[in-house]
C-alpha positions as CSV (number, residue, x, y, z in Angstrom):
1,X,37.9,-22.4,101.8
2,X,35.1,-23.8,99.5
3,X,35.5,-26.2,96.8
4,X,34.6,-25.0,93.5
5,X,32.8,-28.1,92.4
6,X,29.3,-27.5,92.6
7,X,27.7,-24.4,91.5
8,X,26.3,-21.8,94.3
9,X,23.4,-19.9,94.5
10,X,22.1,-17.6,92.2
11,X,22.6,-14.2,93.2
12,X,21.0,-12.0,90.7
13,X,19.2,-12.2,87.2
14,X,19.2,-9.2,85.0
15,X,17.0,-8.9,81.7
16,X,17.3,-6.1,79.0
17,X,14.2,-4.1,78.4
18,X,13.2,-1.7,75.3
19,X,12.2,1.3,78.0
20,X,13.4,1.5,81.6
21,X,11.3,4.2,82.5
22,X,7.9,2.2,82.0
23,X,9.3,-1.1,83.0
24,X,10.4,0.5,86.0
25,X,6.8,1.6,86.7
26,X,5.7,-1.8,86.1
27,X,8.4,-3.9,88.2
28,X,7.6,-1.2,91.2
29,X,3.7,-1.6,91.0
30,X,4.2,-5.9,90.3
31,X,6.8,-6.8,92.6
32,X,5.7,-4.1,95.5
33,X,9.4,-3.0,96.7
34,X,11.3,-0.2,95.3
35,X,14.7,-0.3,93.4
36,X,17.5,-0.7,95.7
37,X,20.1,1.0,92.8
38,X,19.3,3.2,90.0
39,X,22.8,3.2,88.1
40,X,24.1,4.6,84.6
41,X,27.1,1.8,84.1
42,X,28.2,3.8,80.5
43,X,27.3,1.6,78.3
44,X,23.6,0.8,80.0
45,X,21.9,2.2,82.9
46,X,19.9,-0.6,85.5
47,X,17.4,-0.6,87.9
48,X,18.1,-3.2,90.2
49,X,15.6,-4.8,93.2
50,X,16.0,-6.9,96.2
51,X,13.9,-10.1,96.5
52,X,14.5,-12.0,99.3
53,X,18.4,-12.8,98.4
54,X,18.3,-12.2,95.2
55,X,18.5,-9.3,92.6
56,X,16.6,-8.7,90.0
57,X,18.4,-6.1,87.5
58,X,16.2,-4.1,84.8
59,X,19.0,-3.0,81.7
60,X,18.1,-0.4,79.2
61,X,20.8,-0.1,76.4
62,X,20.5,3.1,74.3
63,X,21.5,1.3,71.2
64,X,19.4,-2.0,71.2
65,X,20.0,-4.6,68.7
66,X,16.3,-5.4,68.2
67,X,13.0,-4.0,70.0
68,X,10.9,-6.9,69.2
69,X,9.0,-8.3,71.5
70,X,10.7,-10.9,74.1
71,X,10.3,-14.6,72.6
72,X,10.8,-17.9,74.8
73,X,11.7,-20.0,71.7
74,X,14.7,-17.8,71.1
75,X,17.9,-19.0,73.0
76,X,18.6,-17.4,75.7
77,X,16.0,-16.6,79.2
78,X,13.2,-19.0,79.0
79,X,11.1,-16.9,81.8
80,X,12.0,-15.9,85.4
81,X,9.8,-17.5,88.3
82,X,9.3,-15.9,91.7
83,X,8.8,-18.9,94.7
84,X,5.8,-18.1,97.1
85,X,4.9,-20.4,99.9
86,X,1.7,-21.9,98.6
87,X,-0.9,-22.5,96.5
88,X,-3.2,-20.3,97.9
89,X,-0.4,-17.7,97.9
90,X,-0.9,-18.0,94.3
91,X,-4.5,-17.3,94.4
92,X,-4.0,-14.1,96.2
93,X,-1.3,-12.9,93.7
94,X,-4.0,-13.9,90.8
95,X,-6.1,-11.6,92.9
96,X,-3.2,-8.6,93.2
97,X,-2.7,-9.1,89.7
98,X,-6.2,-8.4,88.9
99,X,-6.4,-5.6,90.8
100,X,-2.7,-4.4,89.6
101,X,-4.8,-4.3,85.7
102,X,-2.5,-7.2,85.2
103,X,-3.1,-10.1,82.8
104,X,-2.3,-13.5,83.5
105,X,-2.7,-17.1,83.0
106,X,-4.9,-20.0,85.1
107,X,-3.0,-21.4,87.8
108,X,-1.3,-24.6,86.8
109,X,-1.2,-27.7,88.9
110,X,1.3,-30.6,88.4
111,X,3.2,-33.2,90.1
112,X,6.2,-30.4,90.8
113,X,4.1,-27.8,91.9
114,X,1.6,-25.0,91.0
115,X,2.7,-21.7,88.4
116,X,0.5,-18.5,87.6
117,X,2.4,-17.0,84.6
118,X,2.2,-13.7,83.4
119,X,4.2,-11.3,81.0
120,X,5.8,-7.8,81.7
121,X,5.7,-5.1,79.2
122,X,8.3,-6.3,76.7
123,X,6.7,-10.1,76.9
124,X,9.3,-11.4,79.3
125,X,7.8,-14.5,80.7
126,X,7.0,-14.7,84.4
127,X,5.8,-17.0,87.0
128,X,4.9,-17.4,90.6
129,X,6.0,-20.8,91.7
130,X,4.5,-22.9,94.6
131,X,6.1,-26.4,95.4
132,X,3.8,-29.2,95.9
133,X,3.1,-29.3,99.7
């Protein structure tokens, strides 16, 4: 049996968005893979997708508290990053995002690794994440 000292793995992330139908879109076209669940829980319906070993869950409450735009200096979700295996993975992706119509930052080198950051449609902050070589 294991010891419940140190924290495991993270096995999914979910994030609340202001319309499932065109974040859906979006997600799909971005992160090339399909939803592996399409599920109306009662009190919010998800879209849910599997990366690598992780989930990534797309909630859309009927009775929001607030549709303004996602903010990082709230508390709460800072931004989600995605790990590829390289920097030059990262240039391809600024390349698929280009073609995808999708806007992003510069690529971002420092000592812990390189980021390309870019936003979905409710401003939620995203990054592909290399680790320094």
């Amino acid at each position: 049996m294991a010891s419940a000292t140190t924290m495991p793995a993270i096995t999914h992330v979910a994030v609340t968005v202001t319309d499932l139908g065109a974040s859906e879109a979006w997600y799909t076209k971005v992160l090339g893979v399909k939803p592996v669940l399409d599920e109306d829980t009662g009190p919010f319906r998800h879209v849910v997708y599997l990366l690598g070993n992780t989930l990534l869950g797309l909630h859309g409450f009927p009775d929001l508290a607030s549709t303004e735009p996602f903010n990082e200096r709230t508390p709460g979700l800072d931004h989600i990053a995605f790990g590829v295996a390289s920097r030059d993975e990262l240039v391809e992706w600024a390349d698929r995002l280009d073609e995808l119509g999708v806007a992003h930052g510069d690529i971002v080198d420092a000592s812990y690794g390189s980021g390309l950051s870019f936003r979905d449609p409710d401003n939620i902050a995203l990054e592909l994440f290399a680790s320094p070589a």
